[in-house]
C-alpha positions in Angstrom: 162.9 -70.6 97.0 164.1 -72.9 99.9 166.8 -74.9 99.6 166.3 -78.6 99.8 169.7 -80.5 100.6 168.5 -81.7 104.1 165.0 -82.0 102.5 163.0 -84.5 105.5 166.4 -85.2 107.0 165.2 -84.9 111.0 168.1 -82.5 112.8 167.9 -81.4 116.5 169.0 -78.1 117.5 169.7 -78.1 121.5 169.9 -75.7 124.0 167.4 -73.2 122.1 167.3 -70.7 124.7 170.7 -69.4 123.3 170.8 -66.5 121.0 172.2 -69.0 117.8 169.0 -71.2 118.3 166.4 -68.9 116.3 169.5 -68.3 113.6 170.2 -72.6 113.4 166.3 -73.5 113.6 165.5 -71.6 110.7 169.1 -72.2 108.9 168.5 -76.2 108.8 164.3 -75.5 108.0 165.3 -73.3 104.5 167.3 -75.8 103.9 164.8 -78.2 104.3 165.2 -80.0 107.3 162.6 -81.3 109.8 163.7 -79.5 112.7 163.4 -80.6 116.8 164.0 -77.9 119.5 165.3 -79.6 122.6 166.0 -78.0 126.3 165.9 -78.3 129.6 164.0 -75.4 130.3 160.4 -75.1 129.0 160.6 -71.5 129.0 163.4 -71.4 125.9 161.8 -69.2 123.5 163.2 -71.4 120.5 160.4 -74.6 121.3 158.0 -72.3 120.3 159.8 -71.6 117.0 159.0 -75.7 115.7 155.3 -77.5 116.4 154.5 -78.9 119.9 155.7 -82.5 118.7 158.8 -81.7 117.5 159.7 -80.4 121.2 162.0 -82.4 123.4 162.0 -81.3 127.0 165.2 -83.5 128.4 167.5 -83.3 131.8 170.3 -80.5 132.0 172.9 -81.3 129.7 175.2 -81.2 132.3 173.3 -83.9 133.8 174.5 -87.6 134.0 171.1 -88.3 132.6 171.1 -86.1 129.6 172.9 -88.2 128.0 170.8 -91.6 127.9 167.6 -89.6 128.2 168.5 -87.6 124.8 169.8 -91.2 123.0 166.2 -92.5 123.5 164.5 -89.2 122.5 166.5 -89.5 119.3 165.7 -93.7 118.6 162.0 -92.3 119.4 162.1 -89.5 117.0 164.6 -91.3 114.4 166.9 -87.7 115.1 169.8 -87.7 112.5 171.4 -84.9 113.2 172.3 -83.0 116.5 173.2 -79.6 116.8 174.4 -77.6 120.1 174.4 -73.9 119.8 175.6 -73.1 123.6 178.4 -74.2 125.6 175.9 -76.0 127.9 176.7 -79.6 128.3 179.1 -79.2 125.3 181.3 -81.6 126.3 179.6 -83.9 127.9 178.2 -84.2 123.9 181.4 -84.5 123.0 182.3 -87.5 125.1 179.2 -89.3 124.1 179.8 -88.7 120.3 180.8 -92.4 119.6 178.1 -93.7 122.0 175.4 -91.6 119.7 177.1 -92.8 116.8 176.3 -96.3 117.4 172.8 -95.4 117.8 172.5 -93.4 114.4 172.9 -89.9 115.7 175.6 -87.6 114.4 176.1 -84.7 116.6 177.8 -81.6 115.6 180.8 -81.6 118.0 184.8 -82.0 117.9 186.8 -84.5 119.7 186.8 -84.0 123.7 190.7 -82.7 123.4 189.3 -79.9 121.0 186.4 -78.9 122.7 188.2 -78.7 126.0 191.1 -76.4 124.3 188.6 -74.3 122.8 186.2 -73.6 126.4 188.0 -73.7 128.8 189.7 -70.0 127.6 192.6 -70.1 130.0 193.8 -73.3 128.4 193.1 -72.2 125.3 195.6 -69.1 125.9 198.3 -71.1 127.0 197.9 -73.3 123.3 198.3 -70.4 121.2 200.3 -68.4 123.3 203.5 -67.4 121.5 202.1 -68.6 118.0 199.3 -66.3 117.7 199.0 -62.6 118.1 197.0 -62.8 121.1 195.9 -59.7 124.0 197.8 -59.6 127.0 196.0 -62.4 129.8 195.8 -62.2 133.2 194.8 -65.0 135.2 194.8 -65.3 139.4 196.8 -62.7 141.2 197.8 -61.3 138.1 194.1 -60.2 137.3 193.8 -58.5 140.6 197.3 -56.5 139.9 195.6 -55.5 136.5 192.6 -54.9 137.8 194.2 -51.6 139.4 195.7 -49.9 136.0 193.8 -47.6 134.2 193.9 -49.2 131.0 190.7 -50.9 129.8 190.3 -54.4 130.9 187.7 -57.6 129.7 186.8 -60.2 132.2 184.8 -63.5 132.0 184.7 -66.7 133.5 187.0 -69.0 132.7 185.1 -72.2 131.5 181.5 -72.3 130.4 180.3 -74.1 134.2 181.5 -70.9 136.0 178.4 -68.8 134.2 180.3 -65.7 134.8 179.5 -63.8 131.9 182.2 -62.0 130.0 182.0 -57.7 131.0 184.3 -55.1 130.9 185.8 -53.4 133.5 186.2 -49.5 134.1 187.0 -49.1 137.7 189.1 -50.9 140.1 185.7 -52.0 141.7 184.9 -55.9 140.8 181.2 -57.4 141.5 183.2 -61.3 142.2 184.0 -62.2 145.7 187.4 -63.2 146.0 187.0 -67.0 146.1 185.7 -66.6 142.8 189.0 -64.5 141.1 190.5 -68.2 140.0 187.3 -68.6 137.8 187.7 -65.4 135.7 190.3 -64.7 132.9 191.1 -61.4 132.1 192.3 -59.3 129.0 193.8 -56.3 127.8 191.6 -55.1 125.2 191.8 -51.3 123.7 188.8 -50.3 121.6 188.9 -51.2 118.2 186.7 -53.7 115.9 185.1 -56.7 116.3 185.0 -59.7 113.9 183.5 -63.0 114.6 185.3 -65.1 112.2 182.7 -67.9 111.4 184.6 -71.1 110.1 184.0 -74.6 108.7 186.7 -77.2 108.6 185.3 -80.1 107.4 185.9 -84.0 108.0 186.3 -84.8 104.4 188.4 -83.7 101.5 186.1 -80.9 101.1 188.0 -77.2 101.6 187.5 -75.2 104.6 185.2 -72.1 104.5 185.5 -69.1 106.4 183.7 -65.7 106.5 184.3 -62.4 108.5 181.2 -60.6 111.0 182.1 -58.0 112.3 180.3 -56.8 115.7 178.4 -53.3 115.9 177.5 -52.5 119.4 174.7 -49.9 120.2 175.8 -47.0 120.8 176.6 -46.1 124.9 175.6 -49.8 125.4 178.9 -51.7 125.9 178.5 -55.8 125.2 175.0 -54.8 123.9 175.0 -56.1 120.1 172.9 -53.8 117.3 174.4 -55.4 114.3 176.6 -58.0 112.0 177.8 -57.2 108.8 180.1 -59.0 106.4 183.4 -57.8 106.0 185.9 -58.8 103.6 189.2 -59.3 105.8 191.6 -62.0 104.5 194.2 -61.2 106.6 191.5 -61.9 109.8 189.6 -65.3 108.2 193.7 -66.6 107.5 194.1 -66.0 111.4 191.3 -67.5 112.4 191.9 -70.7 110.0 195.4 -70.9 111.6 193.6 -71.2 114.8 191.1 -74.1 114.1 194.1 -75.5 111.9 196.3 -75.7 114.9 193.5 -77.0 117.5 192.5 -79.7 115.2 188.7 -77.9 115.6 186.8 -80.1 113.0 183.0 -78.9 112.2 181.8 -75.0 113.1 183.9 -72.6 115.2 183.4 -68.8 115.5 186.4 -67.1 116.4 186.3 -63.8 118.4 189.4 -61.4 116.7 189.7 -57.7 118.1 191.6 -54.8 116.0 193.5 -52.6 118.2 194.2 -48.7 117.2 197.0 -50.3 114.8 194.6 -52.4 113.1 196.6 -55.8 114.0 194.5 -58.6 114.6 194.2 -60.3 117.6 192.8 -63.9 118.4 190.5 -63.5 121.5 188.6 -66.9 122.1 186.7 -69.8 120.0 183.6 -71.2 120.5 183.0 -74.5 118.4 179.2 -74.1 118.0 176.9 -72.2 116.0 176.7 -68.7 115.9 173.7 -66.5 115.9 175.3 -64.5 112.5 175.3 -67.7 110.8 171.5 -66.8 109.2 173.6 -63.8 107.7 176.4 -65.7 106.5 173.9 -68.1 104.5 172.6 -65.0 102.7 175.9 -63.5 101.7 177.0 -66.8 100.3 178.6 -68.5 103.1 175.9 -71.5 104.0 178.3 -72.7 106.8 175.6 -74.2 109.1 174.1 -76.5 106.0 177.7 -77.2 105.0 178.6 -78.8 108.1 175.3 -80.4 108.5 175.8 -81.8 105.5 179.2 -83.0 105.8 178.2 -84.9 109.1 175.2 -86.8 107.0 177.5 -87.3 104.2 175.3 -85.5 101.7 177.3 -83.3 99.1 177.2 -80.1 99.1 179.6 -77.3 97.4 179.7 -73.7 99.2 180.4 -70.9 96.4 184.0 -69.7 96.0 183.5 -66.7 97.1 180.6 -64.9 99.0 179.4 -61.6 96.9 181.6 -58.2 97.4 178.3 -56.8 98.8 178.6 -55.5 102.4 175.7 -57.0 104.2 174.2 -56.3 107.2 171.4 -56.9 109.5 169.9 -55.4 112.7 169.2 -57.0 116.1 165.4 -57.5 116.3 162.3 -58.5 118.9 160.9 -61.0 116.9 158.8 -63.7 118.9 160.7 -62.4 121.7 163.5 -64.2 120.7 166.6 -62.1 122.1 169.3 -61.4 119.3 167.3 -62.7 116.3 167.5 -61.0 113.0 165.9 -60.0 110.0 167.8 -59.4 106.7 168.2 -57.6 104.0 171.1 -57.6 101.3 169.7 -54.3 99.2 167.5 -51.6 99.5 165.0 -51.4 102.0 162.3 -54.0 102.0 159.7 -55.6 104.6 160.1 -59.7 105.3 157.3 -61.7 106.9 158.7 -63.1 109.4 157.0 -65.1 112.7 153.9 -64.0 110.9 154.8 -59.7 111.5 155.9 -57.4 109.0 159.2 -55.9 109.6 161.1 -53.4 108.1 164.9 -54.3 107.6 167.6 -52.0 106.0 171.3 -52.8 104.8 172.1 -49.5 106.1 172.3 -49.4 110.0 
């Protein structure tokens, strides 16, 4: 039965052409929100996951007009509630959050200083650096003297505007031209696990709740996600509450922690937006997306202690060719109607 503690409350989940959109849109509706899609592209497969009028077609969020143009969508569709899910325009949202505020709109962001720590992942190396275990960083000349070892190596761009997605790198060869090697950060990464730490620290009085996804690739496909499942790792979700502690990262954060051959857990990057495992987390007793919701409508509403000791997982679907949507299941095989097909989903991948 769906939940109802954002029963008619009017929410709108931006940027929906980013694999978290499908998870947040549905998230919000079981929970029973009246949920708006908004993007600049009319081609983001996550407008056709609401009705026609509850699409907002607005200016590039990087835009100086996003801003206005997305305050009078909102006074037009008396919006509540936004919610980013892609680093797109993310701080541009968080500059504006007072400026939204005024006009009735929450918007699911962190201060500026928070947001900027968090994206820009050279900066946010240098905050933690020395207080968290961390992979070796390489940045500038340093990355192209790394480059040349033979030791496994992960590049991306350093802040979200540089759209230099992150890759690893097994030869000395690199597809950037060299004006370009001041954009990328690089790291020293040796197989291991995966977890996406998803986190809530609240506003209020209200504890913090965490839960640990860890990251199955498809096998021979590097960066090419099959599956979450939930893992029970304390020692991880304390590291990664250390983190958001120490950034001052109010609202949702996923943090990215690798496990080298020692198992010691090692703080990657953050992202302060939602997460496309956060559908999974809901299931398993971790409702962080409605939680924070919540929290920024003031509405009360109490996560579980604990999520259940059942290992859940769920694989990587087409559905409504949506890329990196998911169906679930938490026991024994079992078909779910979703987006109108039948599809078979497993706990066992």
């Amino acid at each position: 039965m769906p939940h109802s503690h954002l029963r008619d409350r009017r929410i709108l989940v931006l940027s929906v052409g980013s694999a978290a959109a499908p998870t947040a849109i549905r998230v919000l509706a079981s929970a029973g929100a009246d949920v708006f899609a908004g993007d600049a592209s009319l081609h983001s497969e996550g407008l056709y996951l609401v009705p026609e009028s509850n699409r907002v077609h607005h200016a590039p969020l990087e835009s100086v007009e996003a801003i206005p143009e997305l305050i009078r969508e909102c006074r037009r569709l008396e919006i509540e509630l936004i919610v980013p899910t892609a680093s797109e325009g993310f701080l541009n949202l968080a500059a504006a959050r007072r400026l939204f505020a005024v006009n009735g709109v929450r918007v699911l962001v962190p201060s500026v200083h928070a947001a900027m720590l968090a994206l820009d992942r050279y900066e946010f190396t240098r905050e933690i650096e020395g207080r968290f275990p961390m992979p070796r960083t390489y940045i500038g000349e340093a990355l192209r003297r790394a480059i040349a070892s033979p030791l496994p190596l992960e590049i991306e761009g350093r802040e979200p505007e540089s759209q230099i997605a992150r890759q690893r790198i097994t030869s000395s060869v690199v597809p950037i031209e060299p004006a370009g090697w001041d954009a990328l950060i690089g790291r020293r990464i040796l197989p291991g696990p995966e977890l996406h730490v998803l986190t809530f620290r609240p506003s209020t009085a209200v504890p913090s709740a965490s839960i640990a996804i860890e990251v199955i690739e498809k096998f021979g496909h590097v960066d090419e996600v099959f599956a979450y499942r939930v893992v029970l790792d304390p020692v991880a979700i304390q590291l990664a509450e250390d983190v958001v502690e120490a950034l001052e990262l109010d609202g949702l954060a996923s943090v990215r922690i690798v496990k080298g051959p020692c198992d010691r857990p090692e703080v990657v990057s953050i992202d302060p937006f939602a997460h496309p495992a956060h559908r999974l987390a809901a299931m398993a007793g971790r409702n962080l997306l409605v939680a924070s919701a919540t929290n920024a409508l003031g509405i009360d509403f109490q996560l579980s202690e604990e999520p259940p000791l059942e290992l859940t997982s769920v694989q990587i679907i087409d559905e409504l060719l949506v890329p990196s949507d998911a169906a679930f299941a938490l026991g024994g095989q079992r078909t779910s109607e979703l987006g109108g097909a039948a599809i078979e989903t497993s706990p066992n991948i």
